[in-house]
N, C-alpha and C positions, 0 to 999 in steps of 0.2 A: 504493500500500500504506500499512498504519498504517504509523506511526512505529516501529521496530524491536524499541524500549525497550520500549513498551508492551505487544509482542506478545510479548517476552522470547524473541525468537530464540534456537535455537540451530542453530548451521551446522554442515553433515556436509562434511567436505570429502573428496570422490572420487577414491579412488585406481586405481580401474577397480573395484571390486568387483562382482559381481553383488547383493549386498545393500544396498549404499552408500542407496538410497533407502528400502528396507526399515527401514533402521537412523530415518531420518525420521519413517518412518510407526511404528515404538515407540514415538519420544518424539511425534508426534502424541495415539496412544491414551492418553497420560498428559494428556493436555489440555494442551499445551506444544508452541508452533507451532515448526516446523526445517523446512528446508529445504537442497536440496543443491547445494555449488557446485564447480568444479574445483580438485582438490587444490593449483597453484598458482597460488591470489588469492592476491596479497602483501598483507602486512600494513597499507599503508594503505590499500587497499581493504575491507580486514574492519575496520578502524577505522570507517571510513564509513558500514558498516552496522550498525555497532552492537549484537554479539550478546549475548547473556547467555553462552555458551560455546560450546565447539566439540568434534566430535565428529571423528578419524582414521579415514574408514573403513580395510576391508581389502584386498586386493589381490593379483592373481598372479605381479607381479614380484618379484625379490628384490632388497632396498632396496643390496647392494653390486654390482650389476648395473651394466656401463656405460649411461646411459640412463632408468634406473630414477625413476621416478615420485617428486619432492622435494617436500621444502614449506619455504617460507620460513623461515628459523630466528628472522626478528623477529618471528615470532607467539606465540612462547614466553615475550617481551617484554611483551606484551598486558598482563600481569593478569588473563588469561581465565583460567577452568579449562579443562581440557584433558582428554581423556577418548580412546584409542585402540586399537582392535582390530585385531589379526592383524597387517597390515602397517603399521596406524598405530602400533602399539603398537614397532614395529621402528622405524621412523623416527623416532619422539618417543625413543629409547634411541641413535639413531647422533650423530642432530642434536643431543642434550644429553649428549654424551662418552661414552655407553655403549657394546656393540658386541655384533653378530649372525653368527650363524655359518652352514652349513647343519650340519646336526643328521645323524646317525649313522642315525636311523630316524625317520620321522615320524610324523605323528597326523592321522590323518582319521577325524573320524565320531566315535561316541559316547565322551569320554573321563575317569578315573576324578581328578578335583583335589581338591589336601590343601589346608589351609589353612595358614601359617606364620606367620600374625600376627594374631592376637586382634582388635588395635584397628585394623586396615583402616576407615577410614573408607568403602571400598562394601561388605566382607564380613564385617562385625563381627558380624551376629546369621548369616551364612552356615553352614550345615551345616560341621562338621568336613573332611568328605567326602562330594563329589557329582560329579553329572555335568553336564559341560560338551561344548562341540559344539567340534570343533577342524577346522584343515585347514590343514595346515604342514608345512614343511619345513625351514625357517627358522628360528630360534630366537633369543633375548634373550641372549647369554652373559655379560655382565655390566652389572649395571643401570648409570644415569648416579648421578655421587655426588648424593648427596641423597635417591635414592630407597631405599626398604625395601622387599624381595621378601615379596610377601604369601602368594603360594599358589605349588606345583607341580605337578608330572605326573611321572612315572616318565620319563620322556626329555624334559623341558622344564622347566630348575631355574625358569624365571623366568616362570611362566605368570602374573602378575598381579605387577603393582609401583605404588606410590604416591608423591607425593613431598607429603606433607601440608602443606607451607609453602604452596609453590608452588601449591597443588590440580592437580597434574599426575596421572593415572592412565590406565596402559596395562593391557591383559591380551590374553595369547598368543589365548586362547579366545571366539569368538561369540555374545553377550549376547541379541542380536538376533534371532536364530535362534529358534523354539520346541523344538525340541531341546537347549537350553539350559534348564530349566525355572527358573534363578532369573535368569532373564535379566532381566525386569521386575524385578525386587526391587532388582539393582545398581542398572538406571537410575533408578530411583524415587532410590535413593539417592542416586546424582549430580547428578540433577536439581532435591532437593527438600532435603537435607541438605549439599550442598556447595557447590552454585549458590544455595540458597535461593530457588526459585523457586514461583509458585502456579498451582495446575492452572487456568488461565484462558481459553485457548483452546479453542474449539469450532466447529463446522463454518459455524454462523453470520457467523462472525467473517470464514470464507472465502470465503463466497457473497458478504458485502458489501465483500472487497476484492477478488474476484474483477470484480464486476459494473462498479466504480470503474477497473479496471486496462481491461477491455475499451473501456469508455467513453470514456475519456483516449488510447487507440491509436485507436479509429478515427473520432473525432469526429464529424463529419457525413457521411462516405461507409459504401458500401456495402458488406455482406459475404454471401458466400453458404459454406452447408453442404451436406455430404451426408449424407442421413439412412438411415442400416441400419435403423433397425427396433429398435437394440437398445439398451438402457439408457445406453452414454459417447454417443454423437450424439443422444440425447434428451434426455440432462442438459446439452450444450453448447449445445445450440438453447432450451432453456427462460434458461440464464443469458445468451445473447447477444441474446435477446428483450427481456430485461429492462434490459441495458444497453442496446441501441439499435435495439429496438420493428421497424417495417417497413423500415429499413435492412438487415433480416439477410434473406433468400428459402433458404429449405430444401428441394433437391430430392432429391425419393426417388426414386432409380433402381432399379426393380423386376426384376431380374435372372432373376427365376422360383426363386430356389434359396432361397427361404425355407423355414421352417418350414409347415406347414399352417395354412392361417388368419393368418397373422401380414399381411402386405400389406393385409388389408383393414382388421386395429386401427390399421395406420401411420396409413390415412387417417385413417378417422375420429378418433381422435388429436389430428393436426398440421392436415388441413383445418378443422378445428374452432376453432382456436388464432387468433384475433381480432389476437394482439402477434406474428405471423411472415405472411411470404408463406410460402405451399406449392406446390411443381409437384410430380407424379406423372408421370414419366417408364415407360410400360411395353415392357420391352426384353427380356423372356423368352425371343421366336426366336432375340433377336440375337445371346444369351449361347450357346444351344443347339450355333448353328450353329456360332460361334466358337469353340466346343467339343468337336467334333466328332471323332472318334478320337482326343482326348486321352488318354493314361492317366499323363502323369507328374503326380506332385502340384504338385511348384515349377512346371512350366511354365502346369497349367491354374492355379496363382494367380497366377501372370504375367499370362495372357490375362483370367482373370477383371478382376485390376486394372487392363490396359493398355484393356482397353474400357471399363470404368466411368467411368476419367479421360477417354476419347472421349467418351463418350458428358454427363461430367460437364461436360464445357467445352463439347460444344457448347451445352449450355443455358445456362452462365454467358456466351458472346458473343450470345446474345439479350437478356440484362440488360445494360443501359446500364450504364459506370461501376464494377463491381464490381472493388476492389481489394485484399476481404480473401477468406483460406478460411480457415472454423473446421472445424477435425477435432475426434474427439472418443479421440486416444489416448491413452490410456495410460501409465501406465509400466510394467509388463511386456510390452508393442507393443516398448518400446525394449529391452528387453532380449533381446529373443526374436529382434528385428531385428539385432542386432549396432549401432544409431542412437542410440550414448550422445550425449548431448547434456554430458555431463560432463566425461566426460574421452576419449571414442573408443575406450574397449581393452574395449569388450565384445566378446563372439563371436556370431555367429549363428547363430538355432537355427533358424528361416523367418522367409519373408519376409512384411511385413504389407505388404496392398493401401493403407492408407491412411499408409505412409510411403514411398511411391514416388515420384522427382520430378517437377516440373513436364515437361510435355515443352519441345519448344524455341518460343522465343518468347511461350510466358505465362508470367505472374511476376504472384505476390500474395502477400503477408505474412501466415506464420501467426497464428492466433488455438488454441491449444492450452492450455485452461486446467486439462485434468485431468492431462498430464503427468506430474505427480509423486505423481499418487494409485495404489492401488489397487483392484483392482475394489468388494470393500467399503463403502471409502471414496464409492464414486463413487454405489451405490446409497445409502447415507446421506444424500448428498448430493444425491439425487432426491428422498428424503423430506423431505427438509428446503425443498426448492423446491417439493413436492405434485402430482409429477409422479403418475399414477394407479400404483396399486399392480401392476397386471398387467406395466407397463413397468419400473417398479423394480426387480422381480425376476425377471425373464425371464430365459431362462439364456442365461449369457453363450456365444454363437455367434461364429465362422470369418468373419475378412470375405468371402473366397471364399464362406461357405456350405455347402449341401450337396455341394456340389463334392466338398471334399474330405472326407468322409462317404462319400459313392459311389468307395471302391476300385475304380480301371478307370474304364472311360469312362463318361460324365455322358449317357448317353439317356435319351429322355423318361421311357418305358417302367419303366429303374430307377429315377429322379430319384422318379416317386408312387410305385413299392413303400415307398422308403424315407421319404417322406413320411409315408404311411399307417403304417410300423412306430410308426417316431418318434412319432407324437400317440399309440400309444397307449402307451409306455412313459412321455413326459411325462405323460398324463392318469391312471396308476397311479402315478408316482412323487409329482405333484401331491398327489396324494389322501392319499398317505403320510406328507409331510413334515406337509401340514394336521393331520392326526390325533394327530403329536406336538406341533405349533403347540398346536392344543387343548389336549392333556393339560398341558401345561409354563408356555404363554404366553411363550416363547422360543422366537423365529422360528428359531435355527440349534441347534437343543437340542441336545443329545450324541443320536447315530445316526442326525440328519437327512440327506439329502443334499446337496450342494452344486450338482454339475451332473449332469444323466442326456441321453443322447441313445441314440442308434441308428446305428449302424455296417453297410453295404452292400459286405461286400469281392469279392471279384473270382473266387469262390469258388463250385460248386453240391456237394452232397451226395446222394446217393440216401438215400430214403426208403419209408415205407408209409401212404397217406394212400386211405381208405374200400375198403381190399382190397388196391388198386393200389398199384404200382412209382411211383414219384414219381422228377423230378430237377432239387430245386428248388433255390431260393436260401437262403443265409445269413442271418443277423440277427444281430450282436452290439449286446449293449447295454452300454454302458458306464455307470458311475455313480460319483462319487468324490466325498470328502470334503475339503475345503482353503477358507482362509481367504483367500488373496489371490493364487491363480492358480503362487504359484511353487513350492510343491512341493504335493500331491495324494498322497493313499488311497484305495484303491478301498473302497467302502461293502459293508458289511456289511450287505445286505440281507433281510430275514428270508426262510426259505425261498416261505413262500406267498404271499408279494409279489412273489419270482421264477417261482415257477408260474403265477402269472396272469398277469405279461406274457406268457411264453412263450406259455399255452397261447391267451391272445389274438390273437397277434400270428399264428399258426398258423395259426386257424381265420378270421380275419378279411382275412387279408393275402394275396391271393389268389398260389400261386407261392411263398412260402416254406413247407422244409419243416423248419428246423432253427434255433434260436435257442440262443447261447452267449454267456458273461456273464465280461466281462472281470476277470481280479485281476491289477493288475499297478500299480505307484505310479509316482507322477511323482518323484523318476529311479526310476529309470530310461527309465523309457517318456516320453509326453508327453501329457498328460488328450486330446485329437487323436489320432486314428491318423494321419493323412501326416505 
């Protein structure tokens, strides 16, 4: 990596949060590189890397909890600024002699903050009175001497506090969040008025320590990947090409549960790609068979992943040598998985195929360079390496697949109805988002969509199709709006854009007789039905 200074880090230290990495990727979009490390690195190790400031995330412990999640109190030592949300904002108040209570009634979800001080150095031009994103129970009851309570809430005197000497600032409240709407504003101010820092960082910066960091790991031996098909394993195989050319072997293991058409762009694609080996594994019966009266969702992504990895290593013991695997996860993979890599106290929402372990007796060194990114991000980061545009924006897909798509068991029979739905709601939703593309010349314009698929649940309906009694299948389509996978909108689709899928999908899709169109956001639900 650069040198720290130069990239004017700033560290998010994790206290289990679910946004702890989110909180990263704000001060990313501000052009200002962060990254996230476990809430306790002592103090001379954050010396050593040398940040420009540090960030407390949040957390669901309560910081007077036996047990409860600390941070080094010589980091307050530093000379850093210091900046803390929700449970950082509690533990920068216990650790510098202030103190937390549990609170009488708490605050989850959209809430009304006053301001109490003018000259706030983060909320000096801040609305009198706005809304902030809250989720607590906990509270700040009396700030550390030195600090001035800046803003409240009607059950939380001490929602924001500062200590302008020290540049120490906590706040009860979610910055980070988009439900927070002056949530950039603070940080812009933290970042650029109290850190003095300059928007200098850009995805370039990351590709080429990206490319340096892979290079220096695996020298002159060999790495292999597995390639889905979908944008994070095309973006890892383009930068581990780059870092170390035919060293890397990409195979695609063709499962059958792709999208329509997608297997044959893999080839042509990656067999094309001059700077990677390519194998084409095709295992379509093999997934079928082993699929076979399945109907639960976790088991068939069990069976899905526990073959893949068969089927993956047996090709990696026909390459000599091979002693890295580059995955191409995620950080919402980690989060959804319960696989913090930070701090361990995430929960799991399912299980991802491509964080499952080695079975026994192989062992190779990850290579994970998107980790810490968002989906976003990661398409960005495809255009910025000039991966083709079709692969860029492909909507992000289930490592399982259509598996879990086909509510009920995965037969051949439903596997192409829902094949066949599916292209054609992407091939109307495509067309849709293009048409504001055009109008706007902003790819994600307001009332584009994000992801759209097609849903095959376990479900028939009676119908009247050319006189006759009908008793066919379902189709839901789903389509939602969101920015980085962790919370979703279902899209507001114009009516006659929902009539023509439907009456498409009806008349062309041989065997369904009834098409319905999901409203339901992420939370609740899950942009996924299993």
């Amino acid at each position: 990596m650069a040198d720290s200074k130069d990239r004017q880090t700033v560290l998010v230290l994790d206290f289990g949060a679910q946004y702890a990495q989110l909180i990263a990727r704000r001060i990313r979009d501000l052009n200002v590189y962060s990254e996230v490390v476990p809430c306790d690195i002592d103090a001379e190790e954050i010396k050593k890397i040398d940040p420009a400031a540090l960030v407390l995330s949040g957390g669901p412990a309560s910081v007077y909890e036996p047990g409860s999640p600390q941070v080094d109190p010589h980091i307050f030592e530093l000379g850093l600024p210091v900046l803390g949300f929700c449970y950082g904002h509690q533990i920068m108040a216990v650790t510098l002699g202030g103190s937390v209570k549990s609170a009488e009634v708490g605050e989850y979800g959209p809430v009304t903050m006053t301001l109490t001080d003018v000259s706030s150095s983060l909320l000096f031009d801040a609305p009198s009175s706005m809304q902030v994103w809250m989720s607590h129970r906990d509270s700040v009851e009396c700030a550390p001497s030195g600090f001035v309570v800046t803003a409240k809430t009607d059950h939380c005197l001490v929602a924001a506090m500062e200590d302008k000497t020290r540049k120490f600032y906590g706040t009860q409240f979610h910055p980070e969040v988009r439900h927070t709407p002056w949530g950039n504003n603070l940080l812009s101010h933290f970042l650029f008025d109290v850190c003095k820092l300059t928007p200098s960082w850009h995805m370039g910066d990351f590709i080429e320590e990206t490319i340096k960091d892979i290079r220096a790991k695996v020298g002159n031996r060999k790495a292999i990947l597995g390639l889905s098909g979908g944008v994070d394993s095309a973006v890892v195989a383009k930068l581990c090409a780059r870092a170390i050319g035919k060293q890397l072997t990409c195979v695609f293991v063709n499962h059958g549960l792709l999208r329509q058409g997608e297997p044959e762009e893999v080839e042509v694609v990656f067999s094309k790609d001059d700077d990677l080996n390519f194998v084409h594994v095709h295992a379509q019966d093999r997934f079928l068979s082993a699929l076979q009266g399945i109907t639960d969702p976790e088991q068939k992504r069990r069976i899905i992943g526990s073959e893949f990895w068969k089927i993956f290593f047996e090709e990696a013991k026909r390459l000599d040598g091979v002693e890295f695997l580059a995955q191409g996860t995620i950080y919402p993979d980690i989060i959804e998985s319960g696989s913090r890599k930070t701090s361990g106290k995430g929960s799991a929402i399912k299980s991802h195929h491509n964080l499952i372990p080695f079975p026994e007796g192989v062992s190779f060194e990850l290579i994970e360079p998107l980790d810490h990114l968002f989906k976003d991000e990661v398409r960005a980061l495809g255009e910025a390496l000039g991966l083709p545009e079709s692969l860029v924006w492909r909507q992000p897909f289930p490592g399982p697949g259509l598996a879990v798509r086909v509510i009920g068991e995965v037969a051949q029979e439903r596997l192409s109805l829902l094949k066949a739905a599916d292209a054609i709601v992407r091939e109307e939703l495509d067309a849709y988002n293009a048409s504001l593309f055009e109008k706007t010349g902003i790819r994600n314009a307001s009332g584009s969509v994000w992801q759209y698929f097609a849903v095959l649940p376990d479900i028939r309906s009676v119908g009247v199709m050319g006189d006759e009694r009908t008793y066919g299948h379902t189709i839901v389509v789903r389509a939602v709006e969101s920015a980085d996978a962790m919370t979703a909108d279902w899209a507001r689709l114009p009516y006659e854009v929902l009539g023509r899928i439907s009456s498409r999908i009806v008349a062309e899709v041989k065997g369904v007789n009834r098409v319905v169109y999901d409203v339901t956001s992420k939370p609740p639900a899950t942009i996924e039905w299993e």
